[in-house]
ROSE-4610 file (N, C-alpha, C; in Angstrom, 1 decimal, always signed):
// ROSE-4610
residu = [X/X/X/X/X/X/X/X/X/X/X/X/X/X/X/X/X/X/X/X/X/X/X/X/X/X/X/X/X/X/X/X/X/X/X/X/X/X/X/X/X/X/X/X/X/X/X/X/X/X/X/X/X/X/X/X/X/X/X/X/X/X/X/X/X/X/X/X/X/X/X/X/X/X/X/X/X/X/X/X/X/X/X/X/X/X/X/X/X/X/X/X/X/X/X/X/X/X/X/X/X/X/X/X/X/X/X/X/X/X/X/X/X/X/X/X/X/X/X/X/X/X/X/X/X/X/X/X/X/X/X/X/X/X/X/X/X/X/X/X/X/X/X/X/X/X/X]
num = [1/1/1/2/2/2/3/3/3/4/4/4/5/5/5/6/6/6/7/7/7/8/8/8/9/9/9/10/10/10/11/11/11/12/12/12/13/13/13/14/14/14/15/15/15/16/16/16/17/17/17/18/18/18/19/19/19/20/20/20/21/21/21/22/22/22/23/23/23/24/24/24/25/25/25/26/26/26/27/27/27/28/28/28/29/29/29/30/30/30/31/31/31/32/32/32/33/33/33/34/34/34/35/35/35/36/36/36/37/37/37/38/38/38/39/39/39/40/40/40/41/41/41/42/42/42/43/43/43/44/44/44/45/45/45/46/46/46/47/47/47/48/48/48/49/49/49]
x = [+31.1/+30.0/+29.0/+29.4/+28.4/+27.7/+27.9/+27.4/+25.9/+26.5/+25.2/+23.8/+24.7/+23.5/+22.1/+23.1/+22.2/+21.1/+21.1/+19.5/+18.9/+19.4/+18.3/+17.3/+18.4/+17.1/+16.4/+17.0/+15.5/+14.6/+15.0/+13.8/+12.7/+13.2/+12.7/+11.4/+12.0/+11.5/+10.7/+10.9/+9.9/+8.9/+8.6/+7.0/+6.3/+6.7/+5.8/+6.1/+6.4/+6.5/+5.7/+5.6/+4.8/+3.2/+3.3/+1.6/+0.9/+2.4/+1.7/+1.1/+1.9/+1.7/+0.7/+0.4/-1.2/-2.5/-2.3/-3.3/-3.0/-2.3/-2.6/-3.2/-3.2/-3.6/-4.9/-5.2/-6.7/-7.2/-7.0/-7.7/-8.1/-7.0/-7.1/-7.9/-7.8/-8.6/-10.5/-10.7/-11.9/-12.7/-11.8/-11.9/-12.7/-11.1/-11.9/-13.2/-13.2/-14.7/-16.0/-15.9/-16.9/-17.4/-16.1/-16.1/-17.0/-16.3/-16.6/-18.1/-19.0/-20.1/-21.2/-20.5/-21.5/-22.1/-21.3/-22.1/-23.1/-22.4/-23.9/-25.0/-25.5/-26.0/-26.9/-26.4/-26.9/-27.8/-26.9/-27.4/-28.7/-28.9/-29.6/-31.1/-30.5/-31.5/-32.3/-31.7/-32.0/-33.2/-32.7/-33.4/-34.8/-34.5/-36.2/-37.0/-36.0/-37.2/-37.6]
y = [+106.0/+107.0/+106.9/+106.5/+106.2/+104.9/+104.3/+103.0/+103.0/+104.4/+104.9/+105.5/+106.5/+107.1/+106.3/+105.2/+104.4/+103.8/+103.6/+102.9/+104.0/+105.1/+106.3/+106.9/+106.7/+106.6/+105.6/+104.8/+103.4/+103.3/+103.7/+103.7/+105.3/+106.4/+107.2/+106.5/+106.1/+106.0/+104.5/+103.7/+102.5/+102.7/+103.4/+103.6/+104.3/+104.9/+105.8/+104.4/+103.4/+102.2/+101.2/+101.3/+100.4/+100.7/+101.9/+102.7/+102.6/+103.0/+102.8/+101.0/+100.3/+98.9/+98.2/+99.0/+98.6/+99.3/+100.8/+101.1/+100.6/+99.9/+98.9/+97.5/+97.0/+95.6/+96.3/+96.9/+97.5/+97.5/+98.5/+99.0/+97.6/+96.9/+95.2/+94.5/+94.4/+94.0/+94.1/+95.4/+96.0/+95.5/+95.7/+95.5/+94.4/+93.2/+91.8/+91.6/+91.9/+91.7/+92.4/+93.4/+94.6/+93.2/+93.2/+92.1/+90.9/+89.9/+89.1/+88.8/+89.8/+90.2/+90.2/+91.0/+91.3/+90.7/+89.8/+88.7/+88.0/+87.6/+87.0/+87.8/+89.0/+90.1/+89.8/+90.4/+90.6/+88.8/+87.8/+86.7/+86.0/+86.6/+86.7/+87.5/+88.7/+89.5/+88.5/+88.6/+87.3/+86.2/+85.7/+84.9/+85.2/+86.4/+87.0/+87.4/+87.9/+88.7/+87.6]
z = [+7.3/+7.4/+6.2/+5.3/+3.8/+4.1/+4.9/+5.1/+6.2/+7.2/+8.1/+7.3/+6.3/+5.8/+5.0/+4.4/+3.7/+4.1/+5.6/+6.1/+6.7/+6.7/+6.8/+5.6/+4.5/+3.1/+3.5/+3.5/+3.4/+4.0/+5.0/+6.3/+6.2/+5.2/+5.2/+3.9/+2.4/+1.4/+2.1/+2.9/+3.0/+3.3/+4.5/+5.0/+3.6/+2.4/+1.2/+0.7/+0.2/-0.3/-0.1/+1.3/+2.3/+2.2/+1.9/+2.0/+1.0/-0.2/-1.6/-1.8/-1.4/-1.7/-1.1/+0.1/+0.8/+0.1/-0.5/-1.4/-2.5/-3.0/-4.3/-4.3/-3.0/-2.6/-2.6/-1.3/-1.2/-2.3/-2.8/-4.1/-5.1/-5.4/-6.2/-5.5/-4.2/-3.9/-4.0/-3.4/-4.0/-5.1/-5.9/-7.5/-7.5/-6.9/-7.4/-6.7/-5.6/-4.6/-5.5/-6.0/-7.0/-8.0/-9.3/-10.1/-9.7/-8.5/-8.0/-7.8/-7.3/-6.8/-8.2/-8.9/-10.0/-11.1/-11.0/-12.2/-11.4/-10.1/-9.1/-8.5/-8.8/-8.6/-10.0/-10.9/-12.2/-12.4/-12.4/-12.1/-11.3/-10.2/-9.0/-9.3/-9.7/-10.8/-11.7/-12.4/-14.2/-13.7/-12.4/-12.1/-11.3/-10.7/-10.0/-11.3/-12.2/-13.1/-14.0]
């Protein structure tokens, strides 16, 4: 019986695991794309003006 309950936590606490772990990719992701962008922006600028 202790051995059933066990994949019902897990299966309860994975999907808030799973969600958090995709808003932390996201989010890093974002980031580096923002980063990524802005020096060739600012760059891009430098060079019109």
């Amino acid at each position: 019986m202790a051995q059933r309950t066990r994949p019902k936590a897990a299966s309860q606490f994975a999907p808030a695991d799973l969600l958090q772990g995709l808003l932390v990719v996201s989010s890093f992701g974002f980031w580096a794309v923002m980063l990524g962008l802005m020096p060739v922006l600012l760059f891009r600028v430098w060079l019109v003006g």
